[in-house]
C-alpha positions as CSV (number, residue, x, y, z in Angstrom):
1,X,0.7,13.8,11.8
2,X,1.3,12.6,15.0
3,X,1.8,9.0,14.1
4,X,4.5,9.6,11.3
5,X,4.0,9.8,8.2
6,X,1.6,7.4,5.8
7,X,0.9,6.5,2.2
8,X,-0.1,4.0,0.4
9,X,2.0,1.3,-0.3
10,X,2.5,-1.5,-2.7
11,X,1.4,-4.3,0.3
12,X,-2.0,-1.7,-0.4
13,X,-2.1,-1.9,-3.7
14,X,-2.0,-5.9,-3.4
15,X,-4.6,-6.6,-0.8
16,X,-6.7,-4.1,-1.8
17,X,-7.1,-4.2,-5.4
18,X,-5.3,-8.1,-5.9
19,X,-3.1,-6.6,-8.6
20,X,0.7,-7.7,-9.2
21,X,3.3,-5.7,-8.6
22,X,5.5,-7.6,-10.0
23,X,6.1,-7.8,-13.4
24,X,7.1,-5.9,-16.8
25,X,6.6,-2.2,-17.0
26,X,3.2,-0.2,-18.2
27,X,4.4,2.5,-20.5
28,X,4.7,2.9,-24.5
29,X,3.9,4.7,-27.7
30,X,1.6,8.2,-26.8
31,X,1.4,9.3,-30.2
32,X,2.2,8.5,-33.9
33,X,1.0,4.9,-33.5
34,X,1.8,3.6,-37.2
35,X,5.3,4.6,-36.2
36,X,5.6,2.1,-33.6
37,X,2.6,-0.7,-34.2
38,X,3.2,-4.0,-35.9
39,X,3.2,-3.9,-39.1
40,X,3.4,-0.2,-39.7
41,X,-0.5,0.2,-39.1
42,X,-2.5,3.1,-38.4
43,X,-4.1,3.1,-34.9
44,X,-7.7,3.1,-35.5
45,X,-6.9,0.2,-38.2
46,X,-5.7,-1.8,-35.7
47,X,-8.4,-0.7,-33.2
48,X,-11.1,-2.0,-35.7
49,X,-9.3,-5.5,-36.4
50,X,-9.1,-6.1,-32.4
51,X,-12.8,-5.3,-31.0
52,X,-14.0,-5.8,-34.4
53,X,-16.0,-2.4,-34.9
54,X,-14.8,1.2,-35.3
55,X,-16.9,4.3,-33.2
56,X,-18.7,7.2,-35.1
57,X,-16.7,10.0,-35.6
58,X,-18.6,12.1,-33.2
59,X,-17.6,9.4,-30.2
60,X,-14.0,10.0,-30.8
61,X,-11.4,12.7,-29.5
62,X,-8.0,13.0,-30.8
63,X,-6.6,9.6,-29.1
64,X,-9.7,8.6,-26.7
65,X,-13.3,7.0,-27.3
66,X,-16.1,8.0,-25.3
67,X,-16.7,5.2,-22.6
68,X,-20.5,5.5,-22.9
69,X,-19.7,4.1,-26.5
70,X,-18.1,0.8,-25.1
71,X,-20.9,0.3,-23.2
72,X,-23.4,0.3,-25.7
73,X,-21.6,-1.7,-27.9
74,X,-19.6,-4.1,-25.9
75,X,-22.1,-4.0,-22.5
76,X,-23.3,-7.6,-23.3
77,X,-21.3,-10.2,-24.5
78,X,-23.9,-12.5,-27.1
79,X,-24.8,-16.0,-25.9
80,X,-23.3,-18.6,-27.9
81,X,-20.1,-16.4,-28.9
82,X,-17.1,-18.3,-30.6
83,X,-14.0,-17.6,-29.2
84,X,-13.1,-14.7,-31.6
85,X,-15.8,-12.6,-30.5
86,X,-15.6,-13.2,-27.0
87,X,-11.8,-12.1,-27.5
88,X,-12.8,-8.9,-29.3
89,X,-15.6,-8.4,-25.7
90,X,-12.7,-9.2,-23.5
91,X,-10.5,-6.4,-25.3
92,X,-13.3,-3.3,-24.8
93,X,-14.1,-4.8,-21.2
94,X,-10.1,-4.7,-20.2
95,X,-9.8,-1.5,-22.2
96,X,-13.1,0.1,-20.0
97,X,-11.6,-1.1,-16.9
98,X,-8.0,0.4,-17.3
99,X,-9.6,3.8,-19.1
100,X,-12.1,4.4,-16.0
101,X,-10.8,2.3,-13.5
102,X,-7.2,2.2,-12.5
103,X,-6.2,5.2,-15.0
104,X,-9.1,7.0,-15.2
105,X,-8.7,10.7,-16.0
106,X,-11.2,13.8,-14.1
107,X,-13.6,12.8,-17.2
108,X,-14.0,9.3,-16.1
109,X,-16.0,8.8,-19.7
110,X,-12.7,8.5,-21.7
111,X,-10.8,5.7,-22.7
112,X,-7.4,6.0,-24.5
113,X,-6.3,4.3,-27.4
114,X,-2.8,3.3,-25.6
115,X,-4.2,-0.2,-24.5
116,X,-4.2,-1.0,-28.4
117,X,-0.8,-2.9,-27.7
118,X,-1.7,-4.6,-24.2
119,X,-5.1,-6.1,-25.0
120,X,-3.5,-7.3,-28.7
121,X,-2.3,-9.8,-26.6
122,X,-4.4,-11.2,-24.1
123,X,-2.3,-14.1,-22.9
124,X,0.7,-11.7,-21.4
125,X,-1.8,-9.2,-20.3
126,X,-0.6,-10.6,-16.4
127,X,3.2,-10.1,-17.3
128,X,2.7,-6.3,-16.2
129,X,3.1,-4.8,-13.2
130,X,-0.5,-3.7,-13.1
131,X,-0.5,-2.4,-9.5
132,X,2.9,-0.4,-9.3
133,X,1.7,1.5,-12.7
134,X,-1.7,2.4,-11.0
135,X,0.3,3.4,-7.4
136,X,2.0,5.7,-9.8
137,X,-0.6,7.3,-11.5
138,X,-2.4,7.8,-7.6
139,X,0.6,9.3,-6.8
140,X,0.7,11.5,-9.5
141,X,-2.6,13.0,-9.4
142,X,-2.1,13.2,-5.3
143,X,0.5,15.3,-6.1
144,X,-1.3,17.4,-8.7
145,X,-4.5,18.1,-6.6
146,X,-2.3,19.8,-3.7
147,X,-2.1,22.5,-6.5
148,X,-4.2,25.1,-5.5
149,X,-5.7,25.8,-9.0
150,X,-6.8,21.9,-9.2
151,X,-10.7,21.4,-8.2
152,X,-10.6,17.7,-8.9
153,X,-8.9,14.7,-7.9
154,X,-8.2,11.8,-10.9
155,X,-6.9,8.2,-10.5
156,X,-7.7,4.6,-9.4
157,X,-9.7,6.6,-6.3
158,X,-11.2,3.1,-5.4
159,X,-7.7,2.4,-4.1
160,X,-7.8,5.8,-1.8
161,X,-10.7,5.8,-0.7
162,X,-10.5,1.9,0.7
163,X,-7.1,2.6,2.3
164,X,-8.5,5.4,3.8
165,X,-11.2,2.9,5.4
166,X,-9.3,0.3,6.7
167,X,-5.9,2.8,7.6
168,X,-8.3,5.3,9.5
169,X,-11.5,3.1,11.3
170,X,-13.0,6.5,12.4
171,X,-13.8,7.4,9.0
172,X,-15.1,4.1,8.0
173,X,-18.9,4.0,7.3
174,X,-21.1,1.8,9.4
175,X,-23.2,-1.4,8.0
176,X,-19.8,-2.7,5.8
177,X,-18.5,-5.4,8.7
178,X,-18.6,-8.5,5.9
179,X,-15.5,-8.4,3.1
180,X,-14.3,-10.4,0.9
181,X,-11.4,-10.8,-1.9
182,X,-10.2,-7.9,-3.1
183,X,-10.4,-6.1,-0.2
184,X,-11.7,-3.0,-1.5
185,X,-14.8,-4.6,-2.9
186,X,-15.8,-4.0,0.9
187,X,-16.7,-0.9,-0.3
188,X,-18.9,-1.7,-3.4
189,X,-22.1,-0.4,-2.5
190,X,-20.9,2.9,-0.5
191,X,-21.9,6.3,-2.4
192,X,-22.9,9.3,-0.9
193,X,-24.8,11.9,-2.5
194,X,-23.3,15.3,-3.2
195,X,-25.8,16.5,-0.9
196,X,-24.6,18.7,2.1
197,X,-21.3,17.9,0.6
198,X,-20.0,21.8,2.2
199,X,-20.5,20.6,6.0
200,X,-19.3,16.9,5.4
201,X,-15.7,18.4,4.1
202,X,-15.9,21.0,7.2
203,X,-16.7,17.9,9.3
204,X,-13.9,15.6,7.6
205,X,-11.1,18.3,8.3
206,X,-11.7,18.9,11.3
207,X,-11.7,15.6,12.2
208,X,-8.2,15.1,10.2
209,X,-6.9,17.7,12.9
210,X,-7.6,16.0,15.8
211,X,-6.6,12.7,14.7
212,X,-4.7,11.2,17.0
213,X,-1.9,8.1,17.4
214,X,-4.3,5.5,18.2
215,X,-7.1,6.6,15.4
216,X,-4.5,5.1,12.4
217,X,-3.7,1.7,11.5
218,X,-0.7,0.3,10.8
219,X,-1.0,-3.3,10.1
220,X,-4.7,-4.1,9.1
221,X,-4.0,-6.8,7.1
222,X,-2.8,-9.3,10.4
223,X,-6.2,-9.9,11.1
224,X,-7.6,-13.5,11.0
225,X,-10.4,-12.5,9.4
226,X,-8.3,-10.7,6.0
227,X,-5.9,-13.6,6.4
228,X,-9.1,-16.3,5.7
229,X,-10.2,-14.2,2.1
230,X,-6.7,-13.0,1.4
231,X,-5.5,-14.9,-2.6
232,X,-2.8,-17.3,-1.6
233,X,-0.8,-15.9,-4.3
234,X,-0.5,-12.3,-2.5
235,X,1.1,-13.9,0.3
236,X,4.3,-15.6,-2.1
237,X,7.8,-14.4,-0.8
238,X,8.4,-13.4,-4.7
239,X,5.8,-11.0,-4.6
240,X,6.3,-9.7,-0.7
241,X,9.7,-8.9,-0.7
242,X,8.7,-5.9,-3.5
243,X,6.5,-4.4,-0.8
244,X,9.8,-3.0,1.2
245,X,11.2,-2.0,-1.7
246,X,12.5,1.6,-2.2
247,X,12.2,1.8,-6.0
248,X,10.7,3.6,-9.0
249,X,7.5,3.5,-10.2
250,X,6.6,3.5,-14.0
251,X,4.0,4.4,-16.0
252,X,4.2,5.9,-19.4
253,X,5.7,9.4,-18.8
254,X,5.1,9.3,-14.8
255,X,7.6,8.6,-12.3
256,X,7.3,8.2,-9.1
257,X,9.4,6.5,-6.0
258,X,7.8,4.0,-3.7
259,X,9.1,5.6,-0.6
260,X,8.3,2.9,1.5
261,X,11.1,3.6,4.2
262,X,9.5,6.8,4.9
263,X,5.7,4.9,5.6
264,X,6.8,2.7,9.0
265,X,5.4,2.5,12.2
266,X,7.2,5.3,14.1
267,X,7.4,2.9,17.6
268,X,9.3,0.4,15.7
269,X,13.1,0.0,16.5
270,X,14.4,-0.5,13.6
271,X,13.7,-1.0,9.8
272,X,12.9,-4.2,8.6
273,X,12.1,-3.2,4.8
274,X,14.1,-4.6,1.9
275,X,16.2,-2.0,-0.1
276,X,16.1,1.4,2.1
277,X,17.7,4.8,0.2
278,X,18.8,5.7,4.2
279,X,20.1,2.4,4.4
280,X,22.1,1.4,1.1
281,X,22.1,4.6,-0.5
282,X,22.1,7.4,1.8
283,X,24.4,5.8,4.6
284,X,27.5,7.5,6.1
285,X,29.6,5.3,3.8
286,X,28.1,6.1,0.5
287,X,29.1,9.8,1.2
288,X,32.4,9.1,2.2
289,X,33.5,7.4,-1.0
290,X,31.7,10.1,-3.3
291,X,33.2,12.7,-0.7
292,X,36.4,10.9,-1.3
293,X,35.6,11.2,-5.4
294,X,34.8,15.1,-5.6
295,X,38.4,15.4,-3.3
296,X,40.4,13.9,-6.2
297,X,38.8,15.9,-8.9
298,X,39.5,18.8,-7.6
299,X,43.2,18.2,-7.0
300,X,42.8,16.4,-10.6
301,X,41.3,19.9,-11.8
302,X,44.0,21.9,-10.2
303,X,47.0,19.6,-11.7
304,X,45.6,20.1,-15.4
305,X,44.5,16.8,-15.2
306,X,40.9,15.0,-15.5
307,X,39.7,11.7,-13.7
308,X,37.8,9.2,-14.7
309,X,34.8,10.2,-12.7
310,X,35.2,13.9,-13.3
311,X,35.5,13.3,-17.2
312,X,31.5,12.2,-17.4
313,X,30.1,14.9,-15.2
314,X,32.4,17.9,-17.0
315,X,29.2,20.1,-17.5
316,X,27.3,22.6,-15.7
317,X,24.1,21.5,-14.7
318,X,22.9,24.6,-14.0
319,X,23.3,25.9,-17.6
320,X,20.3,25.5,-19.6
321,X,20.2,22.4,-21.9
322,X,20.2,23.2,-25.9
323,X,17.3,22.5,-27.0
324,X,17.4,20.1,-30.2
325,X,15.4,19.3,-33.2
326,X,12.1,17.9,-32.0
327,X,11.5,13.9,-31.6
328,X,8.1,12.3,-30.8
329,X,7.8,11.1,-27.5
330,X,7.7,6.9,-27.4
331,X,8.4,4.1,-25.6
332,X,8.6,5.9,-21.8
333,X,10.6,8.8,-23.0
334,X,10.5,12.0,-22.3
335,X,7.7,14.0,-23.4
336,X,7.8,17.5,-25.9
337,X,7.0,19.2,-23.3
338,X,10.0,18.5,-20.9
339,X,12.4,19.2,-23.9
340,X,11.0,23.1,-23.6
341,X,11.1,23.6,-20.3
342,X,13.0,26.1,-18.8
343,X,15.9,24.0,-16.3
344,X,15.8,24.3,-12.8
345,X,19.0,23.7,-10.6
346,X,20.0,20.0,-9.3
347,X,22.9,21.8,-7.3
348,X,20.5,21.5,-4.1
349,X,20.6,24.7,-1.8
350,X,24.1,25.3,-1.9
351,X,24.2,26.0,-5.5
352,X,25.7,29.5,-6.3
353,X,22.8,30.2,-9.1
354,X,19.8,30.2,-7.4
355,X,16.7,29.7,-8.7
356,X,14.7,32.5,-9.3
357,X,10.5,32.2,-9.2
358,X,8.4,34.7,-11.0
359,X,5.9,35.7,-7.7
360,X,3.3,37.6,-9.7
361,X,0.0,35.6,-9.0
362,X,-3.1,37.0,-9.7
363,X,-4.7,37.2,-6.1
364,X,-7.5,35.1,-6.4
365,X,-7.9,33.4,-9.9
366,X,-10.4,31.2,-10.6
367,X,-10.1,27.1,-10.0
368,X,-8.7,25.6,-12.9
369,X,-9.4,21.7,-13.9
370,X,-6.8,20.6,-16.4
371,X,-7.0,18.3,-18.8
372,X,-5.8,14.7,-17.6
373,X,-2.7,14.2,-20.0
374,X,-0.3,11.7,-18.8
375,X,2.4,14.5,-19.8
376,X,3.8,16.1,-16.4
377,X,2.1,19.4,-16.6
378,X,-0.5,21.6,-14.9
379,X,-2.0,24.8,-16.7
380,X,-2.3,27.9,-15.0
381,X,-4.5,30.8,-16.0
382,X,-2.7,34.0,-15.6
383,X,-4.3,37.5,-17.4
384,X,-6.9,35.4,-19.6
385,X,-4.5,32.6,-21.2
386,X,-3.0,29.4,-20.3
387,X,0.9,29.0,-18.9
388,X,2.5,26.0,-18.1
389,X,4.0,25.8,-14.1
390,X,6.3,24.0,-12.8
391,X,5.2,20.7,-11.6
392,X,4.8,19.8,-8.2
393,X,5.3,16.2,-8.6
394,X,8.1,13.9,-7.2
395,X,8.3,15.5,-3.6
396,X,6.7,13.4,-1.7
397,X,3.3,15.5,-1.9
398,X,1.4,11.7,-1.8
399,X,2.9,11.5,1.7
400,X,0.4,12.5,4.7
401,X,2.0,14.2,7.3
């Protein structure tokens, strides 16, 4: 775009949804949850000990619970509850809100059995960084829907959809002036109909084309009015100096870099961030000293001899890994399906093997709408049955350009 490029941002996440960013890690066991639950239990005996009741059989699928189950049995919480049962209503409300809220799949009726170990314990339930594990999973499913063969778009779409409003004022609806905390409660009562949904995307693009310089926001949380109904916690240096931070986002199996540096204000001088990859990482000095490294290697190599640094990276990473006996994916590993996927170069462009992309594409196949696994894949139908393409994820795809 003409104004630089834009995403959204952990200073986003915190003003618009009031969630930390701060904090310990969302990820954890997947499958084969007696492995890895107190006590050796099996899942669904642990999920009836915690909200107190177990679903039907014909509510439940593999690992998730239909949502419109929670609501009938947890939509009211009894007056005159003791503590326990209010605990056990607390539980399937968190549970609702993380399955169809912030993480909420294409289905948006499906909540996972993965918060088992979060809502177990209430109390540290605001020890997680809640808003960088939800900024990953937007990011994720950004990158996933610029897939061609994707027809839907999953994720905490709240978040989008209110950054979009106060980032771009010509595409905010009129009648929403008054706000209040989190910001993206502004928004509440907006919902269009899907009718004449064909000319208001025609519309929408072509407004996205002529956007201009002056049609985007880049500071529309300075305001007066935002700094009045802003949390005062939001605003602590502990939690603002993560917002500049160039640094990984976690949650489960998804990864995905907060590339803050890359989101600034294309008239300002200089950066002012935190911890920038140009700055500390990708600097002219940092590739003198691993120029300097390679240079003794390789008159290491040629002497018969080997380094210290050369003796860690002796292998050629564009060989194809082994592929070893199978282990369950747990605690934020790597999932079975990365340990079967064919390797792709890391040599960058100047690799002397390069990587060589089947082309044969059917010419128009039909839209394809995956099943929301956190698991880094995206099918593909290709002569009647499913394949599994590379993803697309990790380059920047969540940027807007």
């Amino acid at each position: 775009m003409l104004f630089g490029e834009c995403t959204i941002t952990f200073q986003d996440v915190a003003y618009q949804l009031g969630l930390p960013v701060d904090g310990r890690y969302v990820s954890g066991c997947l499958t084969d949850f007696h492995v890895y639950i107190e006590g050796g239990r099996q899942a669904w005996q642990w999920f009836h000990e915690l909200p107190g009741v177990l679903p039907p059989a014909n509510q439940i699928q593999k690992f998730v619970v239909n949502c419109t189950w929670f609501r009938e049995t947890f939509g009211e919480c009894p007056e005159g509850a003791d503590e326990e049962t209010v605990r056990r209503f607390a539980r399937a409300y968190i549970m609702m809100l993380l399955g169809t809220q912030l993480f909420a799949d294409k289905s948006g009726n499906r909540i996972h059995i993965r918060w088992l170990p979060f809502v177990a314990r209430l109390e540290e339930m605001g020890g997680y960084s809640w808003g960088s594990a939800a900024l990953a999973w937007l990011y994720r499913c950004m990158c996933r829907v610029a897939n061609r063969h994707v027809v839907k778009l999953a994720g905490p779409l709240q978040l989008l959809q209110s950054w979009i409003f106060w980032r771009f004022p010509g595409f905010r609806p009129a009648g929403y002036d008054a706000f209040s905390w989190p910001l993206a409660s502004r928004w509440s009562g907006y919902n269009l109909g899907i009718s004449k949904k064909g000319p208001r995307v025609q519309m929408a693009r072509l407004r996205i084309d002529l956007l201009q310089a002056r049609d985007f926001i880049w500071m529309p949380y300075s305001t007066p009015d935002v700094l009045q109904v802003v949390h005062p916690e939001v605003l602590e240096p502990r939690h603002m100096m993560l917002w500049w931070c160039v640094t990984s986002l976690i949650y489960f199996a998804v990864v995905e870099w907060h590339q803050v540096d890359r989101t600034r204000d294309p008239h300002m001088s200089s950066w002012h961030g935190g911890i920038s990859m140009e700055r500390d990482f990708g600097g002219s000095h940092f590739l003198d000293e691993i120029t300097t490294m390679l240079q003794e290697d390789e008159v290491a190599r040629r002497r018969g001899q080997t380094t210290g640094t050369q003796g860690a990276l002796d292998v050629d990473l564009n060989e194809p890994p082994s592929v070893g006996p199978f282990q369950p994916f747990a605690l934020g590993g790597t999932p079975a399906s990365a340990r079967i996927a064919p390797s792709h170069s890391v040599a960058g462009p100047s690799s002397s093997r390069p990587l060589h992309v089947q082309s044969r594409v059917p010419a128009q196949p039909p839209p394809v709408d995956e099943e929301d696994e956190i698991e880094d894949e995206e099918p593909l139908i290709r002569r009647g049955h499913r394949t599994r393409v590379p993803p697309r994820c990790g380059m920047g795809l969540h940027l807007f350009r």
